[in-house]
C-alpha positions as CSV (number, residue, x, y, z in Angstrom):
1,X,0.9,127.3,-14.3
2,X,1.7,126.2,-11.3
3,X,0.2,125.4,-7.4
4,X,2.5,124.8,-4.7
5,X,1.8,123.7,-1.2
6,X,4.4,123.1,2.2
7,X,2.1,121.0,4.2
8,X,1.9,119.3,7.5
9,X,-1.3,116.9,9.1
10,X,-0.4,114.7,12.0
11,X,-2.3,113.5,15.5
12,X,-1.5,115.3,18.7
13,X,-3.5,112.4,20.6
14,X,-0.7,109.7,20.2
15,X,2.4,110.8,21.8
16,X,5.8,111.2,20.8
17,X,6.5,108.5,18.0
18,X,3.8,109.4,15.0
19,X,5.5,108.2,12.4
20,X,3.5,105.1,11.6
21,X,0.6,108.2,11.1
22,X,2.4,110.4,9.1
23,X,3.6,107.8,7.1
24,X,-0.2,107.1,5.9
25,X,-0.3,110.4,4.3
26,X,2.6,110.3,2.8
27,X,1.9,107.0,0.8
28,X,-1.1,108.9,0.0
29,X,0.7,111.7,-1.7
30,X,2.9,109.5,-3.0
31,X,0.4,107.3,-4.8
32,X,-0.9,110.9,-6.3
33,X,1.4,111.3,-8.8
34,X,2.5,114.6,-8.3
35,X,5.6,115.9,-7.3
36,X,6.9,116.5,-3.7
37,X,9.3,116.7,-1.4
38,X,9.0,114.9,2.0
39,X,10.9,117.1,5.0
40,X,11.4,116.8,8.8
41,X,8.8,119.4,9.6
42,X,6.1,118.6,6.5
43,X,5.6,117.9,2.8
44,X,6.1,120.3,-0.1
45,X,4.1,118.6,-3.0
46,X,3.3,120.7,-6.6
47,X,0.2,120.9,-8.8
48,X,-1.0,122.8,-11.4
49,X,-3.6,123.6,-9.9
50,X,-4.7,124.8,-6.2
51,X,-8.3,122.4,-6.4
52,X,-5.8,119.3,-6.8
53,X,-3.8,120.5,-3.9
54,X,-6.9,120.7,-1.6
55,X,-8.1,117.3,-2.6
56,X,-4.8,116.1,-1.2
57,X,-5.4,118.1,2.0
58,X,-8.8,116.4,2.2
59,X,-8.2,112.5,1.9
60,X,-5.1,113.5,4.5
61,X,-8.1,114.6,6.5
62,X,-9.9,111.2,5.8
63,X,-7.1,109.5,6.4
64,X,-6.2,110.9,10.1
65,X,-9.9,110.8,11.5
66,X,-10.0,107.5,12.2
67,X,-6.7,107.3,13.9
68,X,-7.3,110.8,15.6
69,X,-9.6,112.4,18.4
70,X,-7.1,115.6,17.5
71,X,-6.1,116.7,14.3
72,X,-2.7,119.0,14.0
73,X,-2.6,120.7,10.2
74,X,-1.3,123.8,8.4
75,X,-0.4,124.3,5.4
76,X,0.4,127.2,3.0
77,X,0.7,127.7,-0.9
78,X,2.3,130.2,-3.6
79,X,-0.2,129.7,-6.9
80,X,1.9,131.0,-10.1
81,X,0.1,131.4,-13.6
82,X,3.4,132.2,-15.9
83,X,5.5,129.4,-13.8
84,X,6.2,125.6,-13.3
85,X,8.4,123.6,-12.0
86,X,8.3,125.5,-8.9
87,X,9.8,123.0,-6.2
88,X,13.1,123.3,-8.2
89,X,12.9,126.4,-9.6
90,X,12.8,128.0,-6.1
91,X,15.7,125.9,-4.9
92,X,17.7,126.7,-7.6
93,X,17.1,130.2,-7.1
94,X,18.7,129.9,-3.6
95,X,21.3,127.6,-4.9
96,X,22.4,129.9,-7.2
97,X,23.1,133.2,-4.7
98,X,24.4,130.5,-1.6
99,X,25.6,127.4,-3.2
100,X,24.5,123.3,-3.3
101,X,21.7,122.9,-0.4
C-alpha cells in the first residue's frame, strides 16, 4: 500500500526570492521520515497512507501562516493498495520505455 503526493505550499506576499520559506517546509518533510523527492516546481514525498500525507500538508500550513498574509498550495496524489515503492517504481517505468532521466 502505498500514498503518493507531488506538492507545492509557498507565500505569494514576499516577492521573487522564497527560498528561505520554502526551505522551512522542506526541513519539515525532511525531518518526517518519509521518502521524497525535492524538485524545482514542488515536492513529491510517499506514505503509506493518504492521512500521513495530509498531516504533512497541514504543519506546511502551520508553518507558512506566520510568515504569510497569502498562502500559494496545490497538491495532488495517486493512493495504490497492491503497490509501494511508488516514487521509483514510476520512474522506472518511464526509464525503462525512454532511457536514464
Amino acid at each position: 500500500m502505498s500514498a503518493i503526493m507531488n506538492f507545492a505550499i509557498f507565500p505569494i506576499d514576499k516577492g521573487d526570492h522564497i527560498g528561505e520559506y520554502v526551505s522551512k517546509v522542506v526541513e519539515h518533510i525532511k525531518g518526517t521520515g518519509l521518502s521524497f523527492e525535492f524538485t524545482p516546481m514542488g515536492t513529491i514525498i510517499e506514505a503509506s497512507t493518504v492521512p500521513e500525507l495530509l498531516k504533512v500538508v497541514e504543519r506546511a500550513y502551520e508553518i507558512m501562516d506566520p510568515i504569510s498574509d497569502r498562502i500559494y498550495c496545490v497538491m495532488n496524489m495517486d493512493f495504490n493498495k497492491n503497490k509501494t515503492n511508488l516514487i521509483k517504481s514510476k520512474r522506472k517505468s518511464v526509464e525503462k520505455r525512454v532511457g536514464k532521466l
